[in-house]
C-alpha positions as CSV (number, residue, x, y, z in Angstrom):
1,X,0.0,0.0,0.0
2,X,1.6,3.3,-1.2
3,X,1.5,6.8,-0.6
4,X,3.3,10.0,0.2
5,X,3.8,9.7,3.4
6,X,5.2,6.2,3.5
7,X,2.0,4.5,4.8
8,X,1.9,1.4,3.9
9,X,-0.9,-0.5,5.6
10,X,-4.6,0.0,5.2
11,X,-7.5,-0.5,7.3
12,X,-10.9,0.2,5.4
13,X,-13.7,1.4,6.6
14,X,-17.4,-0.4,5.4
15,X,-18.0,2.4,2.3
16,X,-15.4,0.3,0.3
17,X,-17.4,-2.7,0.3
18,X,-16.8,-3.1,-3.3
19,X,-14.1,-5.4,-2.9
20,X,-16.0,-7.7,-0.2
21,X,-16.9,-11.0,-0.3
22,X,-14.9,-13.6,-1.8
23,X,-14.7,-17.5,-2.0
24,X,-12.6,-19.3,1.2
25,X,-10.1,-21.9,0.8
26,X,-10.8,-24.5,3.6
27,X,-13.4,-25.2,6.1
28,X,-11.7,-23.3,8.7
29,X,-12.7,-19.9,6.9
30,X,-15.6,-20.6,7.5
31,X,-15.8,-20.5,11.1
32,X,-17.9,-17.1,11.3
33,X,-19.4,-16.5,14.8
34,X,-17.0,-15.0,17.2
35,X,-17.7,-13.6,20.6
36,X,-19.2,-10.1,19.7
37,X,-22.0,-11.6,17.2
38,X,-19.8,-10.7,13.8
39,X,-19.6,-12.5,10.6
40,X,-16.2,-12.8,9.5
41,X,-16.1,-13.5,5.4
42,X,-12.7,-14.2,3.2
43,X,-12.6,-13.1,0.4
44,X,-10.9,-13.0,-3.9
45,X,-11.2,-11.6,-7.2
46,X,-12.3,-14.1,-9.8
47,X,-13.6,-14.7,-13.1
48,X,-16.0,-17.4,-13.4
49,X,-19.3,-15.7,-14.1
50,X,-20.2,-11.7,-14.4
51,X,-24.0,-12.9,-15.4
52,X,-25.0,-12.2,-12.5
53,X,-24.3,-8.2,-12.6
54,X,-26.2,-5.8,-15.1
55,X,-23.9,-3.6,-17.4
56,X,-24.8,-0.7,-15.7
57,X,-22.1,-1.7,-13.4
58,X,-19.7,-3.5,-15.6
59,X,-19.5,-1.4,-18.2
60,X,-18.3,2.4,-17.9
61,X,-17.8,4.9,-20.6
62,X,-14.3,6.6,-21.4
63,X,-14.6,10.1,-23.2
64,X,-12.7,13.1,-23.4
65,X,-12.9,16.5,-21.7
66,X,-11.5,18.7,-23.7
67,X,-14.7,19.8,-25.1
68,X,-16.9,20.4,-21.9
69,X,-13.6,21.0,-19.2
70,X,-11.0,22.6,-21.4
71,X,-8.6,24.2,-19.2
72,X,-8.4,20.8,-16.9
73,X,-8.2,18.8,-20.4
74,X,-4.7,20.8,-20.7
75,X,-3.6,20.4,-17.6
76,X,-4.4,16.2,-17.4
77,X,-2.4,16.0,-20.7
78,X,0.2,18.6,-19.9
79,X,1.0,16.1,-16.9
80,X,2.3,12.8,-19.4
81,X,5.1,12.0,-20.7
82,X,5.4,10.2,-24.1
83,X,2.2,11.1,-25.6
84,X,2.4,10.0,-29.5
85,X,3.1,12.9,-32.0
86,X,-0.7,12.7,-33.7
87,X,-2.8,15.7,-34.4
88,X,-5.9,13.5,-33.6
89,X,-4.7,12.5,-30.5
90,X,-7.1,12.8,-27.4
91,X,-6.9,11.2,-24.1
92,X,-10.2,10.0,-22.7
93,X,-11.1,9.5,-19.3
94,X,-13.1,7.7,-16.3
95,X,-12.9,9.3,-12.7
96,X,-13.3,6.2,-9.9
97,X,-13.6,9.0,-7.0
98,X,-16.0,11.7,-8.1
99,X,-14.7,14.0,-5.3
100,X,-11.6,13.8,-6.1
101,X,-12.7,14.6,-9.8
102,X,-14.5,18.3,-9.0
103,X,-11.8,18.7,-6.6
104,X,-9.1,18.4,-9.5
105,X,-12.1,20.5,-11.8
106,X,-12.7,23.2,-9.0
107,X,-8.4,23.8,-8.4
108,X,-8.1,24.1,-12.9
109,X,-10.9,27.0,-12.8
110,X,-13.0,24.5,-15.0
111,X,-16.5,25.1,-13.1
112,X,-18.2,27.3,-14.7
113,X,-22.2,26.3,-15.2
114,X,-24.3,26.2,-11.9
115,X,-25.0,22.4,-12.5
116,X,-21.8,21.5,-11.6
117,X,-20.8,24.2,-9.1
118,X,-24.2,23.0,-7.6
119,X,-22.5,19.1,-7.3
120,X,-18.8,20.3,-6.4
121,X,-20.5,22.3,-3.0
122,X,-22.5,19.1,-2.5
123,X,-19.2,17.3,-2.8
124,X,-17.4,19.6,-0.2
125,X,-19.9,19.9,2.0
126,X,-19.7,15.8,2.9
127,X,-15.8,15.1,1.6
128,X,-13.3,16.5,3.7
129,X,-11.5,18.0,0.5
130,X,-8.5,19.4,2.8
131,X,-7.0,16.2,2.5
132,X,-6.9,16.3,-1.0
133,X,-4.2,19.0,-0.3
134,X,-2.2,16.9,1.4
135,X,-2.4,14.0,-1.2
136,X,-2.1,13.0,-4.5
137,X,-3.3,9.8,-5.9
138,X,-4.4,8.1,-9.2
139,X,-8.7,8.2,-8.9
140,X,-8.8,7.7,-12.5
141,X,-8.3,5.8,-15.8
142,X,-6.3,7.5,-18.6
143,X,-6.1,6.6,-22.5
144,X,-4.7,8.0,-25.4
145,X,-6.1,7.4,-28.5
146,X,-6.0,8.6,-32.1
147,X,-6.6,7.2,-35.9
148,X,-4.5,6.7,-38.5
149,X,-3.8,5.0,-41.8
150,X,-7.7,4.3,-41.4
151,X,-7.1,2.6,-38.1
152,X,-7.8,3.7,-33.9
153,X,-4.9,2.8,-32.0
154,X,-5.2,3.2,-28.1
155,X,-2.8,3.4,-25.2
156,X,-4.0,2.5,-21.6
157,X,-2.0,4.0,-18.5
158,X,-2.2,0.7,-16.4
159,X,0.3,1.6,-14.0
160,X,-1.2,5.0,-13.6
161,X,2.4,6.6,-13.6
162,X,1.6,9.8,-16.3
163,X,3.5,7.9,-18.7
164,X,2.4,6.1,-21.8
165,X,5.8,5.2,-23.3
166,X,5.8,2.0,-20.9
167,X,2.7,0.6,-22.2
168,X,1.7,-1.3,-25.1
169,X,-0.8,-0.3,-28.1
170,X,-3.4,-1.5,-29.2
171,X,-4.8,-1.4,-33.0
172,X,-8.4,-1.9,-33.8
173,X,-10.0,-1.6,-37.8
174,X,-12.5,1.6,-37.6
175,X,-15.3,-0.3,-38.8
176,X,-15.2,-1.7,-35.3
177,X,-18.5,-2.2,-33.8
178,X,-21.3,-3.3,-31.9
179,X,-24.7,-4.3,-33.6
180,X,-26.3,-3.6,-30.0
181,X,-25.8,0.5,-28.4
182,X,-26.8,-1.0,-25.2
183,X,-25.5,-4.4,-24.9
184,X,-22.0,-5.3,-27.1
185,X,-21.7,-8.7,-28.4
186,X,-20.4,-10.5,-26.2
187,X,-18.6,-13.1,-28.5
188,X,-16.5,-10.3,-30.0
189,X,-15.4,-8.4,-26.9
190,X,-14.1,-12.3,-25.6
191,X,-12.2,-11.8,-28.2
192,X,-10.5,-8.7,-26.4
193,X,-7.2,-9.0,-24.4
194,X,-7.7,-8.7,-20.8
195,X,-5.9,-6.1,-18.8
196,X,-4.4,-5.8,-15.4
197,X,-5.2,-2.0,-14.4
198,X,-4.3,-0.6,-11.2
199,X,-5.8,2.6,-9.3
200,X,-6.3,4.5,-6.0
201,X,-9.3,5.6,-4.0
202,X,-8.8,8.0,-0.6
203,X,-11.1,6.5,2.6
204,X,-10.4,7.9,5.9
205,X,-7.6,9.8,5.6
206,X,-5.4,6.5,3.8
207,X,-5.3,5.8,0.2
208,X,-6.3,2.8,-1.1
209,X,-4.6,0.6,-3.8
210,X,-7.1,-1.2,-5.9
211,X,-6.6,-3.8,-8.8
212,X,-9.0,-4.9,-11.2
213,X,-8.9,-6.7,-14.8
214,X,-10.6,-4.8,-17.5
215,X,-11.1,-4.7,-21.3
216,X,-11.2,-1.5,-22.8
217,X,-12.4,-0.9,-26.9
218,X,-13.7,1.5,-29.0
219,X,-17.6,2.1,-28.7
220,X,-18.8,5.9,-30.7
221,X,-22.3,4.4,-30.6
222,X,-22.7,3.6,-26.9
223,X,-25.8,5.8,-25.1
224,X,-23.8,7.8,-23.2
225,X,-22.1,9.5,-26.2
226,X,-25.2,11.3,-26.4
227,X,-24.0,14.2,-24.4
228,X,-22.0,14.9,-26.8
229,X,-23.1,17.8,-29.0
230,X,-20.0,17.1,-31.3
231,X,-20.2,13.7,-33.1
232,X,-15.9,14.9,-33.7
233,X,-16.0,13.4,-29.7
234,X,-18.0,10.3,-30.2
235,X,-16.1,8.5,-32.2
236,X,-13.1,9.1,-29.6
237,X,-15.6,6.9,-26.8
238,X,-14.4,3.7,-25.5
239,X,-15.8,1.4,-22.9
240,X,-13.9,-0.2,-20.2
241,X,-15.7,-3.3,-19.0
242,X,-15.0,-5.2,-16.0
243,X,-14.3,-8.9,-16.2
244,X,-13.1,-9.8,-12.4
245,X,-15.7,-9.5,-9.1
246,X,-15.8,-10.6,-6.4
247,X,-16.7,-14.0,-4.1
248,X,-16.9,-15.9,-1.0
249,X,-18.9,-18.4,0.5
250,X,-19.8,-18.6,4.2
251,X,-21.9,-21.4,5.8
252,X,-23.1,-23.1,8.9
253,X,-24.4,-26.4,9.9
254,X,-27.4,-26.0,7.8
255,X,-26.8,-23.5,5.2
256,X,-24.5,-21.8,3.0
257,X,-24.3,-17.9,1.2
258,X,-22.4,-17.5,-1.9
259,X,-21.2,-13.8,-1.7
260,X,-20.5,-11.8,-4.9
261,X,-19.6,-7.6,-5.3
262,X,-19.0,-5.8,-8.1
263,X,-18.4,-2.2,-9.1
264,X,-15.2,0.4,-8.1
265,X,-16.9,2.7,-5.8
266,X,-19.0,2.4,-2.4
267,X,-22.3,4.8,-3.9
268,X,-22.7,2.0,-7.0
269,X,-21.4,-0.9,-5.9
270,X,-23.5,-4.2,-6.0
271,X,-23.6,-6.9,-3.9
272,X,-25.3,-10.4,-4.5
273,X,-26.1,-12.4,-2.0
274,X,-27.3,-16.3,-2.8
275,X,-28.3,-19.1,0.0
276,X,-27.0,-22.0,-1.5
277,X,-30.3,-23.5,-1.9
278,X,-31.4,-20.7,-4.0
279,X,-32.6,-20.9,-8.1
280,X,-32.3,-17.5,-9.4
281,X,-34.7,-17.1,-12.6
282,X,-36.0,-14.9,-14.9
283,X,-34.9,-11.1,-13.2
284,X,-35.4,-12.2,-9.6
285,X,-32.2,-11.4,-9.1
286,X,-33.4,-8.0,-7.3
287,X,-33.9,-10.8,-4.5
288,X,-30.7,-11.2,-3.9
289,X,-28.7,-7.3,-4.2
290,X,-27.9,-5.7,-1.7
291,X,-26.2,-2.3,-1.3
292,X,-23.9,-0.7,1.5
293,X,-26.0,0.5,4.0
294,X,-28.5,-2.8,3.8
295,X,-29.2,-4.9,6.8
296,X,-29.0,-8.4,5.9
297,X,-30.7,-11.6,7.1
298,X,-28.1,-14.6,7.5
299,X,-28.7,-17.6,9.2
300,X,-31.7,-16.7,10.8
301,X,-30.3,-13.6,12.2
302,X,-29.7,-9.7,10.9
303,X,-26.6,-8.0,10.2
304,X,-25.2,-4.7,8.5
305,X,-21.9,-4.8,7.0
306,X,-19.3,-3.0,9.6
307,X,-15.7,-3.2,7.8
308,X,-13.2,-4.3,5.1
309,X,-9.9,-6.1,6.5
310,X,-6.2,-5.7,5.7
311,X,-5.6,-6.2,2.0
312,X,-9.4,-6.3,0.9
313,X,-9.5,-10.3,2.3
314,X,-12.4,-10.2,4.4
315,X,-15.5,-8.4,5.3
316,X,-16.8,-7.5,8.5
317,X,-20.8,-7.8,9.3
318,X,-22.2,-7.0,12.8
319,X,-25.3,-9.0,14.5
320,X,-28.0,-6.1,14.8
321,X,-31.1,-5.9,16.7
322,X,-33.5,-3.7,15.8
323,X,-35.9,-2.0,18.3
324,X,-39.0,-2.2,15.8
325,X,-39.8,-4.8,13.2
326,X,-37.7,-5.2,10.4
327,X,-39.3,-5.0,6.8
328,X,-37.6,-5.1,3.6
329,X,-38.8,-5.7,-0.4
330,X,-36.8,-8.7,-0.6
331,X,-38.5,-12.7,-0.5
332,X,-38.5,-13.5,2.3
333,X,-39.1,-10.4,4.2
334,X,-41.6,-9.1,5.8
335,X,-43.9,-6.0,3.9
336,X,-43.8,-2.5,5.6
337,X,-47.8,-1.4,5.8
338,X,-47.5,1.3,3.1
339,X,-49.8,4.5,2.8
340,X,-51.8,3.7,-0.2
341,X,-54.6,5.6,-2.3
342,X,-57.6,3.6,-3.7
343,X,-59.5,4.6,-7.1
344,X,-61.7,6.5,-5.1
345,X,-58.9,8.2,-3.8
346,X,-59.2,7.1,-0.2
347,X,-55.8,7.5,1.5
348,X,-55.4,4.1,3.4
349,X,-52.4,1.3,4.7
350,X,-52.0,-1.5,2.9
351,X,-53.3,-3.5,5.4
352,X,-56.7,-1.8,5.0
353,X,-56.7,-2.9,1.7
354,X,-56.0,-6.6,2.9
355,X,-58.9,-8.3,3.8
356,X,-56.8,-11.3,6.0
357,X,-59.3,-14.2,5.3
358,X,-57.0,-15.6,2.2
359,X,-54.0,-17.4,2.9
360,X,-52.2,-15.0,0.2
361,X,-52.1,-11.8,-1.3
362,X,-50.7,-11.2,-4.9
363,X,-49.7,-7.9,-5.8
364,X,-49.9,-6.8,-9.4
365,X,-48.0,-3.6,-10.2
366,X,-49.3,-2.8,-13.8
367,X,-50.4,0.1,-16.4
368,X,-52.4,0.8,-19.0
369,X,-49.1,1.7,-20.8
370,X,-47.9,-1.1,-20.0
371,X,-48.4,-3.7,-23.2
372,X,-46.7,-7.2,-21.3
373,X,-49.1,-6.1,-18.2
374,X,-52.3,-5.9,-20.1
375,X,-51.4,-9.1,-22.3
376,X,-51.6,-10.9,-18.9
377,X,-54.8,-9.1,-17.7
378,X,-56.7,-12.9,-19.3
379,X,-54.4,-14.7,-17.2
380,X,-55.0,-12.7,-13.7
381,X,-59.0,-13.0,-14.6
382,X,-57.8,-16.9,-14.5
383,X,-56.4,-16.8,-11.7
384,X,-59.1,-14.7,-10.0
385,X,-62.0,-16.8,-10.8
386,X,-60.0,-20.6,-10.1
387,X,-58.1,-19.4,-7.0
388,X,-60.0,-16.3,-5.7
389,X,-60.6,-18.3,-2.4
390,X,-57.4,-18.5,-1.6
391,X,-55.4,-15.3,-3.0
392,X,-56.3,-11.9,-2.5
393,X,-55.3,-10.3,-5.7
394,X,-54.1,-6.2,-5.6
395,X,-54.0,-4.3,-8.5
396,X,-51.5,-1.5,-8.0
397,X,-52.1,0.3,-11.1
398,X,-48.7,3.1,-11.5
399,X,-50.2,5.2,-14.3
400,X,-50.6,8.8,-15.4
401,X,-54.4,9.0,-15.5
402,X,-56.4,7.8,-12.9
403,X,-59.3,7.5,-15.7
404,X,-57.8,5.4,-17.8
405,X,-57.1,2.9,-15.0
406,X,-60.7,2.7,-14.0
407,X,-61.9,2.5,-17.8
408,X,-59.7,-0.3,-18.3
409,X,-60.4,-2.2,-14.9
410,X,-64.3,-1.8,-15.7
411,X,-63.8,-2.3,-19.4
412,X,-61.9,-5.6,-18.9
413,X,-63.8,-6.9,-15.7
414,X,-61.0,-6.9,-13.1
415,X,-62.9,-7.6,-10.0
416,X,-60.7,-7.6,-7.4
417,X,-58.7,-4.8,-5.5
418,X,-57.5,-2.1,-6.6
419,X,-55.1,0.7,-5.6
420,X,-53.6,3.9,-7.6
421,X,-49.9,5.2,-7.9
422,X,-49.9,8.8,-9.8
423,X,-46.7,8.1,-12.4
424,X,-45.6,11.9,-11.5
425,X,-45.0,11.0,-8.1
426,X,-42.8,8.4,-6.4
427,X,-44.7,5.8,-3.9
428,X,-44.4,2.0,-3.4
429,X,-42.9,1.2,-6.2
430,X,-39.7,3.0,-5.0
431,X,-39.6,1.8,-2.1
432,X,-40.2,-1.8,-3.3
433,X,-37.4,-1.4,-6.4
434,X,-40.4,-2.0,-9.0
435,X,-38.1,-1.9,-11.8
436,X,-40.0,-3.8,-14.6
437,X,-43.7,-3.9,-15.1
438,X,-45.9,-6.3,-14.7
439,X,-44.1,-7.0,-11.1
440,X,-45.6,-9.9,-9.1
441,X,-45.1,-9.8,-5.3
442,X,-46.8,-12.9,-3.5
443,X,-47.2,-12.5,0.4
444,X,-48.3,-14.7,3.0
445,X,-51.0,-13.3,5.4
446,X,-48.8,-12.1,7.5
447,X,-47.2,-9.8,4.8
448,X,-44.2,-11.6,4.2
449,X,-42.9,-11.9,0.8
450,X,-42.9,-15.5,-0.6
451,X,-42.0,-14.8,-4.1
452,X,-41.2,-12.1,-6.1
453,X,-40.6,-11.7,-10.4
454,X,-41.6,-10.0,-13.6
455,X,-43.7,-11.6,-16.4
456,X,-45.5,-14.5,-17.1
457,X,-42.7,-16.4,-15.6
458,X,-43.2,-15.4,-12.2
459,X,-47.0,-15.6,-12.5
460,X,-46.7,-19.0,-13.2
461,X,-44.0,-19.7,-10.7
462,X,-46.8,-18.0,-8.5
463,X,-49.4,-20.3,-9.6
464,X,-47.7,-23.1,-8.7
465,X,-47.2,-22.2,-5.0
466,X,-50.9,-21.0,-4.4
467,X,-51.7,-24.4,-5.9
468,X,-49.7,-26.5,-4.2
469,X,-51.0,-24.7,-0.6
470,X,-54.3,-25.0,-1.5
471,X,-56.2,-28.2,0.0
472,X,-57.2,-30.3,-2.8
């Protein structure tokens, strides 16, 4: 561990979580109880499957400053050594420590508009910037690139030493592409070398040495580029995509948690936790993330992750217990009672809504925008009239116009309950990550969540349970 000052041992605090939770060697790793009630987990990088993690957190976009930061562009390129002699040349850029980055843009005079002035006081106001003063470290990734003889040749700072005359080049043909702006192919980009990349983050007063392996390629049509007024800019974008995370398994007696993390930074990190008994289908995957400051329920038991060890090789989670019930929108979980509205506009809780004599409650959160969601409306009328006696079904309709909902519930015949989310405002679908539509939440009486999924999948999967409870 490096730094000015001649530290050269770490302890991390819980915000770098991003490198928690990786796979132990031997049974003895495992041991996780201790005296004060805290889960001890090893952990290491590997590379066995990045399925698991959307590309929103894999996948990062590299583009240049020089048209929106000018003076800072100057100053990041008048710091290298060994840039190539190319009048095409730009350096393009990812910052892994956004303080650090309006720091470096407030001390080049580069803040100008009231959006970012706005960001870089938010910034200051929770990041003790004076320490930035005292220290200088590598928050970002750095490449040149340029074309010529109908080619795009890029240069990666791995080492992140200001100096691209140690590093190698690499050439790609400037038809290269992706059919897919969103998602690249993935056959081609296996095709990519894989790079060791090394960079620093600052957490309580220590840097931090961090290594990851990476591809990075050209990519002028990704979604991001679209901030670009100049379409000179775009075709300078490449992506860096991460192909390492991270994994460890704990267990007990009785049952086992695979532990996976990915991501560079504590605000977007994600972390996936698995029981080994689970089957993760369709997107239910939202069952299993977890973010920083989440509690946790392992073995039984709840805990909050407390602290990274020496050397990122184990995290730290403390046994918690809470004064008042805990709920969460996980399976599993139990349901907080929600404020709700009903068509009629009826402020109520949720549990108003309930009506307790069914041994479940389905919740349906739909729209009449919503073309997968009304395509199942036949299938809920099914489900309605064959299992009615033993489901509750709830209709959480998250639309614009409250009219339209009740002309399509009457229109269609959807006799069962209903509730109202205006789309202009936020409400339970926030709260309960309702990220795709239709969303299926199945709770027991008792509001806890038995299964949770998108589609016709899940309503099936749903099916299923109700009828195998049911008495015959």
């Amino acid at each position: 561990m490096n730094s000015k000052n001649g530290k050269t041992s770490i302890k991390l605090i819980f915000f770098f979580s991003l490198y928690l939770l990786l796979s132990c060697k031997n049974e003895k790793n495992n041991e996780l109880v201790n005296e004060n009630n805290t889960l001890k987990v090893k952990f290491n990088s590997v590379m066995d499957d990045t399925s698991y993690f959307s590309y929103r957190i894999t996948d990062y976009l590299l583009y240049p400053l020089k048209e929106k930061y000018p003076k800072y562009y100057d100053k990041l390129k008048g710091n290298y050594q060994n840039i190539p002699n190319n009048d095409s040349l730009l350096i393009v850029s990812h910052s892994f420590q956004i303080e650090k980055q309006y720091y470096d843009l407030y001390k080049s005079n580069s803040l100008t508009n009231k959006g970012d002035l706005k960001r870089a006081a938010h910034f200051f106001k929770v990041f003790d910037t004076t320490n930035f003063l005292a220290n200088n470290f590598s928050n970002k990734i750095n490449v040149a690139t340029w074309f010529k003889s109908n080619k795009q040749r890029i240069i990666i700072d791995t080492n992140n030493d200001n100096d691209f005359g140690d590093e190698n080049i690499f050439v790609f043909n400037t038809d290269f592409k992706f059919i897919n702006n969103v998602k690249p192919n993935p056959r081609l980009i296996d095709t990519l070398q894989i790079i060791n990349f090394k960079h620093q983050v600052f957490f309580n007063n220590k840097i931090v040495n961090i290594k990851r392996k990476i591809q990075v390629f050209p990519y002028p049509n990704y979604w991001m580029t679209q901030m670009y007024k100049n379409n000179y800019f775009k075709k300078f974008a490449l992506l860096l995509k991460f192909k390492d995370y991270l994994k460890g398994h704990i267990k007990n007696d009785k049952i086992g948690y695979t532990f996976r993390a990915q991501g560079y930074y504590f605000p977007r990190m994600t972390f996936i936790i698995t029981p080994d008994t689970a089957k993760i289908f369709n997107n239910n995957i939202i069952n299993y993330e977890y973010r920083f400051k989440d509690t946790i329920s392992l073995f039984g038991k709840l805990y909050k992750f407390d602290s990274i060890g020496e050397n990122l090789s184990e995290i730290y989670l403390n046994k918690i217990n809470p004064t008042k019930k805990f709920y969460n929108y996980r399976m599993g979980y139990y349901l907080k009672d929600f404020q709700v509205v009903t068509l009629e506009k009826e402020s109520l809780k949720l549990s108003a809504v309930i009506t307790n004599k069914k041994e479940y409650i389905l919740l349906d959160f739909w729209g009449t925008w919503c073309v997968p969601c009304k395509e199942l409306t036949p299938r809920l009328k099914k489900l309605h009239k064959e299992l009615g006696k033993d489901v509750q079904i709830i209709g959480v309709a998250y639309d614009k116009s409250l009219d339209k909902v009740k002309e399509y519930i009457n229109e269609k015949e959807m006799n069962w309950s209903h509730i109202y989310l205006d789309k202009n405002k936020s409400g339970i679908n926030r709260d309960l990550k309702i990220k795709s539509y239709p969303t299926f939440i199945l709770l027991n009486k008792n509001r806890k969540i038995l299964y949770r999924g998108s589609g016709e999948f899940s309503l099936n999967k749903i099916e299923k349970i109700i009828k195998q409870k049911s008495p015959k």
